[in-house]
C-alpha positions as CSV (number, residue, x, y, z in Angstrom):
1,X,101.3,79.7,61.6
2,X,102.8,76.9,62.9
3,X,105.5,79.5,65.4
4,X,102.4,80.9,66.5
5,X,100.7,77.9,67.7
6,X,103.8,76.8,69.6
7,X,104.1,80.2,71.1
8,X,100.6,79.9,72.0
9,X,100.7,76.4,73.3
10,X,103.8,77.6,75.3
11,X,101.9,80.4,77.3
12,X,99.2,78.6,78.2
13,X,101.6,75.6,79.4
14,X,103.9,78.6,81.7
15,X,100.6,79.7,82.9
16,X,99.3,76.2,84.0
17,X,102.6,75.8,85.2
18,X,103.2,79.3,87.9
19,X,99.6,78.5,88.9
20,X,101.1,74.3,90.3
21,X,104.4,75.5,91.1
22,X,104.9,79.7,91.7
23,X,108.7,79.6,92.6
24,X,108.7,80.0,88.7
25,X,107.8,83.9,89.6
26,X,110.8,85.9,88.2
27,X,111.9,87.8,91.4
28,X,109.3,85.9,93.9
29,X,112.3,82.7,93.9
30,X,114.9,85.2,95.1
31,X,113.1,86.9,97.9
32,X,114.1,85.7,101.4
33,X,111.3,83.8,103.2
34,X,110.4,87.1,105.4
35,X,109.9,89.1,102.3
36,X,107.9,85.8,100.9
37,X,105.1,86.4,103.3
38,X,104.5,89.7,102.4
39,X,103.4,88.4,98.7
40,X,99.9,87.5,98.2
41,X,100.8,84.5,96.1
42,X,97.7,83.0,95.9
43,X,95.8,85.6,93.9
44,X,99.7,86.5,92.1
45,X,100.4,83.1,90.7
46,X,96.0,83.2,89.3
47,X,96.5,86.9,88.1
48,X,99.7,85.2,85.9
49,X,98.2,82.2,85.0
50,X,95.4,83.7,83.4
51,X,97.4,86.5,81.8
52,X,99.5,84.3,80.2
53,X,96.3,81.6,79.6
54,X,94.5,84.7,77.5
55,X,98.0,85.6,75.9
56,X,98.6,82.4,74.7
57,X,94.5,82.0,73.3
58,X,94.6,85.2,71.8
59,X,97.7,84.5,69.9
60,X,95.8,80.9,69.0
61,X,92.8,82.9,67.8
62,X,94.0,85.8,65.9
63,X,96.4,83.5,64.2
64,X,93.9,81.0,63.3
65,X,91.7,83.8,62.1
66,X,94.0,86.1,59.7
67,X,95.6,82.5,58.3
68,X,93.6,82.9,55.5
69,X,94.1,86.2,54.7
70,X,97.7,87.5,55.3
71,X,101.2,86.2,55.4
72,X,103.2,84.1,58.4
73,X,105.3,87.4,59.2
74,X,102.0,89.4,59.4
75,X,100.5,86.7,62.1
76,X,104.0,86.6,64.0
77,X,104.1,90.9,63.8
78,X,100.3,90.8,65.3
79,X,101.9,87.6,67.8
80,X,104.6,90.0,69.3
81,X,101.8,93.0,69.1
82,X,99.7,90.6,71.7
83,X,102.7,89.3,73.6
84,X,104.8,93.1,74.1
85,X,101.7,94.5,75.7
86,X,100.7,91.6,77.6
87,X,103.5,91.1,78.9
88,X,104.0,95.2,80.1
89,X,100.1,95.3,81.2
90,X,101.2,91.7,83.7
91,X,104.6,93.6,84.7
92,X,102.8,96.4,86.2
93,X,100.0,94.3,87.1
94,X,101.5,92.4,89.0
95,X,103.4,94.4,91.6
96,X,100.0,95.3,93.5
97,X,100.3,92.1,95.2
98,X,103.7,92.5,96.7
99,X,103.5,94.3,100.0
100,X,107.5,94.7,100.2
């Protein structure tokens, strides 16, 4: 329960965090500043702080809602089941707003 909350705590904190400051982009820090301008980072670094926002709740919800029912590795097992996803659904997401 308690891994769960952190992990939770921790998405919503990287998504508040790429919305303040989005050189924390993976790849977007690298480009050169022509390529840069090409990005839409506005609506990129929103799109990525809410995915990782609802990531982070839905991991804070499900957890606090099986706690009484099942184990601490079930709730970590249905954490990475939110997470894995998430994470491939923002992947491919996310390249629609990169005009390279």
């Amino acid at each position: 329960m308690t891994s769960s909350i952190i992990t939770a705590a921790m998405l919503v904190l990287i998504g508040l965090l790429v919305l303040k400051f989005p050189k924390l982009i993976a790849g977007y820090n690298t480009m050169t500043p022509e390529q840069q301008k090409k990005v839409d980072i506005k609506r990129l670094k929103t799109f990525m702080c809410r995915a990782f926002c609802v990531m982070g709740i839905a991991i804070l919800l499900v957890s606090l809602l099986l706690q009484p029912f099942t184990s601490d590795m079930i709730i970590s097992l249905v954490s990475v089941l939110i997470l894995v996803p998430g994470t491939i659904y923002m992947i491919i997401k996310a390249q629609r707003y990169d005009h390279n």
